[in-house]
C-alpha positions as CSV (number, residue, x, y, z in Angstrom):
1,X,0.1,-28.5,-6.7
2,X,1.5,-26.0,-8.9
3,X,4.8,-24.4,-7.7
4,X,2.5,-20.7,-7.7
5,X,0.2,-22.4,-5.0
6,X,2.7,-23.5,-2.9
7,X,4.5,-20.4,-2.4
8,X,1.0,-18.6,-2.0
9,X,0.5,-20.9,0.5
10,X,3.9,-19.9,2.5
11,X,2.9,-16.0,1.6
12,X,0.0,-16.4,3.7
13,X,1.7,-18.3,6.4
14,X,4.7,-16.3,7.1
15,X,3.8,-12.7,6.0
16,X,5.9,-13.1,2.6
17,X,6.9,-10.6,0.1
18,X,4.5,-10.9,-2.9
19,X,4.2,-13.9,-5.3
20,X,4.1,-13.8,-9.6
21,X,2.1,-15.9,-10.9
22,X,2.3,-15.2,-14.6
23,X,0.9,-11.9,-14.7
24,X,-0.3,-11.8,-11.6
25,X,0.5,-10.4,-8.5
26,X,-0.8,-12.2,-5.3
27,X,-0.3,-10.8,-2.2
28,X,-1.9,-11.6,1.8
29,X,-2.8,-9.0,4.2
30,X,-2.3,-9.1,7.8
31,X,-5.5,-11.3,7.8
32,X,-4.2,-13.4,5.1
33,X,-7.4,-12.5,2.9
34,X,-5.6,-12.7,-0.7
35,X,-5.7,-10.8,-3.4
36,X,-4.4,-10.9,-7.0
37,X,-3.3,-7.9,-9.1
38,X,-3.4,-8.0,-12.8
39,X,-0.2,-7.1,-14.6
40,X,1.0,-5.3,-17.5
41,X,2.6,-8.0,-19.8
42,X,5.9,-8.1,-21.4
43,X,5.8,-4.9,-24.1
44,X,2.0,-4.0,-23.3
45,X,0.8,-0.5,-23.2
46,X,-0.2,0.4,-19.7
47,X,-3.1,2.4,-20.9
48,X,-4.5,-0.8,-22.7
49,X,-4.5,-2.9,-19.3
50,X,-6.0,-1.4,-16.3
51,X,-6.0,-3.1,-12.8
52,X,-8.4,-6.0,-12.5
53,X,-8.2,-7.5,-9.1
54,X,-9.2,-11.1,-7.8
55,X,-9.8,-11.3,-3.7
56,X,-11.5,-13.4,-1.5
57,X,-14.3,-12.5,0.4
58,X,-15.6,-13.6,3.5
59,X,-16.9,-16.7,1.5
60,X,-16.7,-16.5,-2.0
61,X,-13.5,-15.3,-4.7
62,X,-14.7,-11.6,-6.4
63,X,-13.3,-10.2,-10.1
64,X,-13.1,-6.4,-9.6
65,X,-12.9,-5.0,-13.4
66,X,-12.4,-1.3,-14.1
67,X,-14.6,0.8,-16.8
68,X,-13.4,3.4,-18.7
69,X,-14.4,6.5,-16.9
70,X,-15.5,8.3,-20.4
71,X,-18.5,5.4,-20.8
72,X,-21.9,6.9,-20.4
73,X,-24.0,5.3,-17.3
74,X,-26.2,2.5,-18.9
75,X,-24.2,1.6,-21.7
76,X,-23.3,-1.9,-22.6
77,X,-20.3,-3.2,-22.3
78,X,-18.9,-6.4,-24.1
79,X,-17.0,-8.7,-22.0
80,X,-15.0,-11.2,-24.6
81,X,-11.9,-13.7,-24.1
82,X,-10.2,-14.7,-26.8
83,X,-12.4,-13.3,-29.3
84,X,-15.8,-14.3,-27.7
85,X,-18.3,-12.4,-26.1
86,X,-18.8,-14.2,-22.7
87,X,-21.2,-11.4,-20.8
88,X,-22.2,-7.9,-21.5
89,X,-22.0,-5.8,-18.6
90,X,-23.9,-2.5,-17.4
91,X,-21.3,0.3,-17.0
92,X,-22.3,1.7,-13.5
93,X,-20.8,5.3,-13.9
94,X,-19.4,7.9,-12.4
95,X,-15.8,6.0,-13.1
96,X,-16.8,3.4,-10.6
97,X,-15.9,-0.1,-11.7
98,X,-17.8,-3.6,-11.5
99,X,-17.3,-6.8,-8.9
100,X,-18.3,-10.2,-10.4
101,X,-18.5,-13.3,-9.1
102,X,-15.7,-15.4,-10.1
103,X,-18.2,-18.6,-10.0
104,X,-19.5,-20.7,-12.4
105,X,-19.1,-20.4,-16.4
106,X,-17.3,-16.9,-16.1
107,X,-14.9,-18.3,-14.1
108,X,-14.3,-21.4,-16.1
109,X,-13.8,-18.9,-19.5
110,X,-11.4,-17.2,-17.7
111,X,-9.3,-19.8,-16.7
112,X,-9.2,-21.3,-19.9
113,X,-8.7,-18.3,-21.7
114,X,-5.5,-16.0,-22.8
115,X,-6.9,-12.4,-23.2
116,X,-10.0,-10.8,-21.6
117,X,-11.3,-7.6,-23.3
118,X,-13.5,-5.3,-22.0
119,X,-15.7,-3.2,-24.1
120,X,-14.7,-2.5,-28.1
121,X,-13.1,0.3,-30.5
122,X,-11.3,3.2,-28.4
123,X,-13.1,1.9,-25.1
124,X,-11.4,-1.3,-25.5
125,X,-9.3,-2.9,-22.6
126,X,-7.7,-5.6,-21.8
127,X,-6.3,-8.1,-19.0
128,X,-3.8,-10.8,-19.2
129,X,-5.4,-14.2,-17.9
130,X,-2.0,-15.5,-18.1
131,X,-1.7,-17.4,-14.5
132,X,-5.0,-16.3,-13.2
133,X,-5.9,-20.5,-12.7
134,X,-2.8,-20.5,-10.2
135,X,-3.5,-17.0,-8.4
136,X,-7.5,-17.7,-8.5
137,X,-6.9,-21.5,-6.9
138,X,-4.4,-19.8,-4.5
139,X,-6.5,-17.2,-2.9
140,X,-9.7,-20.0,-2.8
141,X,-7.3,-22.2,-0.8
142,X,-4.9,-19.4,1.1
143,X,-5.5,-20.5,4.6
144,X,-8.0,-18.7,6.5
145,X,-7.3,-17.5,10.4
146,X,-8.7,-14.9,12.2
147,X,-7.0,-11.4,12.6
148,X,-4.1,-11.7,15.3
149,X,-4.9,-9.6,18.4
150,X,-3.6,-5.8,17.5
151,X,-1.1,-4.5,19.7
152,X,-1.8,-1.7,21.8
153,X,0.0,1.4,21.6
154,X,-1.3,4.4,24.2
155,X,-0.4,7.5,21.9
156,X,-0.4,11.1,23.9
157,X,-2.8,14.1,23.1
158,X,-2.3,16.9,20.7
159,X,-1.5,20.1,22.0
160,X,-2.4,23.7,20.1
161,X,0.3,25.1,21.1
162,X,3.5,26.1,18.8
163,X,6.1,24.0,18.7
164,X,9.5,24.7,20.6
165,X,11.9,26.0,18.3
166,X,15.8,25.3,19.3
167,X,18.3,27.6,20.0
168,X,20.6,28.8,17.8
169,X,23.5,27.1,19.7
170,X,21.9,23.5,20.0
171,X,21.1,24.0,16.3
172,X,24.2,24.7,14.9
173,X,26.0,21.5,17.1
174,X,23.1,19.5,15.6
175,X,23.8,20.8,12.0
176,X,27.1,19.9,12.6
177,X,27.5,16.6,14.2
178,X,26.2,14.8,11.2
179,X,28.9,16.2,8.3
180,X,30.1,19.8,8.3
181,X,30.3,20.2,4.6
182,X,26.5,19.7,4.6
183,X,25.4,23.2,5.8
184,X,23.2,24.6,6.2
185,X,20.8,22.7,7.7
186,X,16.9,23.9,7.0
187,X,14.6,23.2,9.8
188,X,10.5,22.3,10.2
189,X,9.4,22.0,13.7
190,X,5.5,20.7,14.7
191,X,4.4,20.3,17.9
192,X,3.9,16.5,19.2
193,X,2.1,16.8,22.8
194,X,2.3,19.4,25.8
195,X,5.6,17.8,26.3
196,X,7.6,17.4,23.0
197,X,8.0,19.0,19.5
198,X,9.5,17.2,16.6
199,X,12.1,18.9,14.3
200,X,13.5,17.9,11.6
201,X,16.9,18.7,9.8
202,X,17.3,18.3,6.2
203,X,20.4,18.6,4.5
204,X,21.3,17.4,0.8
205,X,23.6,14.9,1.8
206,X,21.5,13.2,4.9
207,X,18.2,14.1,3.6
208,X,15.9,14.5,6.6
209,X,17.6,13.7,9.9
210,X,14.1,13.6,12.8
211,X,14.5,15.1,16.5
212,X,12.5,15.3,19.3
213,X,12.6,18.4,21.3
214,X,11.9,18.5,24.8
215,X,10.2,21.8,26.2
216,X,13.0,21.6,28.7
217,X,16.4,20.4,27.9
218,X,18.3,19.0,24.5
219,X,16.9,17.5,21.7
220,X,17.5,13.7,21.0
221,X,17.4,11.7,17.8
222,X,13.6,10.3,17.0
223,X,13.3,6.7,18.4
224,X,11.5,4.2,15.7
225,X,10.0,0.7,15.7
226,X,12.4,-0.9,13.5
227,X,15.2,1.7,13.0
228,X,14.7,5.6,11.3
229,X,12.8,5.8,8.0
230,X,14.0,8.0,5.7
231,X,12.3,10.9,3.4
232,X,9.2,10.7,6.5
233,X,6.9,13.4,7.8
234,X,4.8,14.1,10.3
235,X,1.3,14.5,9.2
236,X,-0.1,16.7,12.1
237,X,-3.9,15.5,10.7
238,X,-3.7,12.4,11.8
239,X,-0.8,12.6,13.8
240,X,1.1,9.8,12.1
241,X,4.8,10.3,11.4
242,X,4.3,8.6,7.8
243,X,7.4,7.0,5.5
244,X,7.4,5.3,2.2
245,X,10.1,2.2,1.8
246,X,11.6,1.4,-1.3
247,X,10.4,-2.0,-3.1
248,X,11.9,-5.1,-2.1
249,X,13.0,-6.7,-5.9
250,X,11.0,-6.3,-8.9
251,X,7.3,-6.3,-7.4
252,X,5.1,-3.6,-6.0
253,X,6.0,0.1,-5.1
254,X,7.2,0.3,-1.8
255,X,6.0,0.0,2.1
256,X,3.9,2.7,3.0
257,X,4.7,3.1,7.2
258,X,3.0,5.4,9.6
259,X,3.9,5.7,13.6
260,X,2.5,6.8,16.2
261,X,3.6,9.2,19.0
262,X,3.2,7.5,22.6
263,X,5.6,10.0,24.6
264,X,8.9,8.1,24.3
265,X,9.3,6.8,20.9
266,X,7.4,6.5,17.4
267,X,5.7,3.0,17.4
268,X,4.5,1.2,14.2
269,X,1.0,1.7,13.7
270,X,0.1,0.5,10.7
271,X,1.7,-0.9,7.4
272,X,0.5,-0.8,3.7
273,X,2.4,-2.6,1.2
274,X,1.8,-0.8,-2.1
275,X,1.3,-3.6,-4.6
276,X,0.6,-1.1,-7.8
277,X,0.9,2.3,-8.6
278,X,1.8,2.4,-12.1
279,X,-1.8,2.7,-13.5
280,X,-4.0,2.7,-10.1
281,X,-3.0,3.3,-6.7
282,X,-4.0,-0.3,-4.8
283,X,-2.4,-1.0,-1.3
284,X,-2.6,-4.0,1.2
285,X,-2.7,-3.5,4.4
286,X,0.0,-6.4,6.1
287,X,-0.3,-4.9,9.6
288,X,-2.1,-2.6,11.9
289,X,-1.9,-1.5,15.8
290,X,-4.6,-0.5,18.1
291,X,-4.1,3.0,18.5
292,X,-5.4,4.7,21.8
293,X,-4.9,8.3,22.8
294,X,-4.2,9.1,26.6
């Protein structure tokens, strides 16, 4: 077993941060259903290589490949490695792109091969096969388990209302406890149920510093699953306090978080690991809550 497979198979196991396999990126959702990103290599131009993506279906492993948006409907596409034409593909449209078996003599190409290249002249694009064996063997033998029953978290109801806005006494001790020499403080304030508005105090050395406000009495610092996220809002939509993380090490963009309101505290309700955002957005979802409102 190749050192790539066996840390895939501890990824999927234990809810790892992702694994490189060449230039690859394989990483398992909450499910641990696999997929592999492709990867810019060492001194390529971004524009040249788009995001292919290997993942596992239910039952079978699936090549998503992008098509340059500016290719009419119909038109045929070359698909080479290494210099030869291995299919010609149909570009669908409408800048969608095209999922392919990876089966049979397509597959066996690509994991012999160094360079895919999609399409020709100014259309051209390209994808790095280097460690696609290890990442496509990985996600066909990633263990396979059922999703793990959701927690439950009972979230209150919205209320039209406006929010409660705090006095100017209770403001300026809350401006204050943090670091005088921060003022002032500039304050948002949305309305969280019948019970409870949420306000939030930014300042330029704190950045933004969340509070729940009572309709009666003081208001007390935001309680979070896993400690306070910083640079979050509260998206009054879909009524999900929602933070991006910073990237653990060299891989992916960060950890997309959103909570949800239950009447005490801001429980986790789902998590999206952001695996690439340099040339297309793509994010895996490692964990999710069942959400019910009261």
């Amino acid at each position: 077993m190749t050192a790539a497979f066996l840390a895939m198979q501890a990824a999927a196991l234990a809810g790892a941060p992702p694994v490189t396999s060449g230039n690859w990126l394989i990483v398992c959702d909450y499910r641990a259903q696999c997929h592999a990103l492709s990867q810019v290599p060492a001194g390529g131009d971004p524009t040249l290589y788009p995001l292919a993506v290997l993942r596992r279906t239910d039952d079978a492993t699936v090549l998503d490949l992008p098509i340059n948006a500016t290719i009419a409907p119909g038109t045929r596409i070359p698909l080479t490695i290494d210099g030869k034409i291995v299919a010609e593909l149909v570009a669908p449209g409408r800048a969608a792109g095209l999922s392919l078996p990876f089966e049979g003599k397509l597959a066996a190409a690509i994991r012999r091969g160094r360079m895919l290249t999609i399409g020709a002249g100014e259309h051209l694009r390209r994808v790095s096969l280097t460690g696609v064996t290890a990442a496509a063997d990985a996600i066909a033998h990633a263990p396979q388990r059922p999703a793990p029953p959701p927690a439950t978290i009972e979230a209150t109801a919205p209320d039209p209302r406006s929010p409660r806005l705090p006095p100017r006494k209770m403001l300026e001790k809350l401006a204050s406890a943090p670091d005088k020499r921060c003022r002032p403080f500039v304050t948002r304030a949305e309305r969280l149920d019948a019970q409870h508005s949420l306000l939030a105090l930014d300042s330029p050395c704190t950045g933004s510093r969340p509070y729940v406000l009572p309709d009666k009495g003081d208001a007390q610092p935001a309680i979070f699953d896993d400690g306070v996220p910083t640079g979050g809002a509260w998206d009054a939509a879909q009524r999900r306090y929602t933070a991006i993380l910073p990237p653990i090490g060299a891989s992916g963009c960060g950890t997309r978080r959103a909570f949800a309101w239950d009447g005490a505290r801001f429980r986790l309700a789902e998590e999206r690991l952001v695996a690439e955002c340099r040339r297309a957005t793509y994010e895996v979802v490692t964990y999710r809550a069942a959400v019910h409102q009261r």
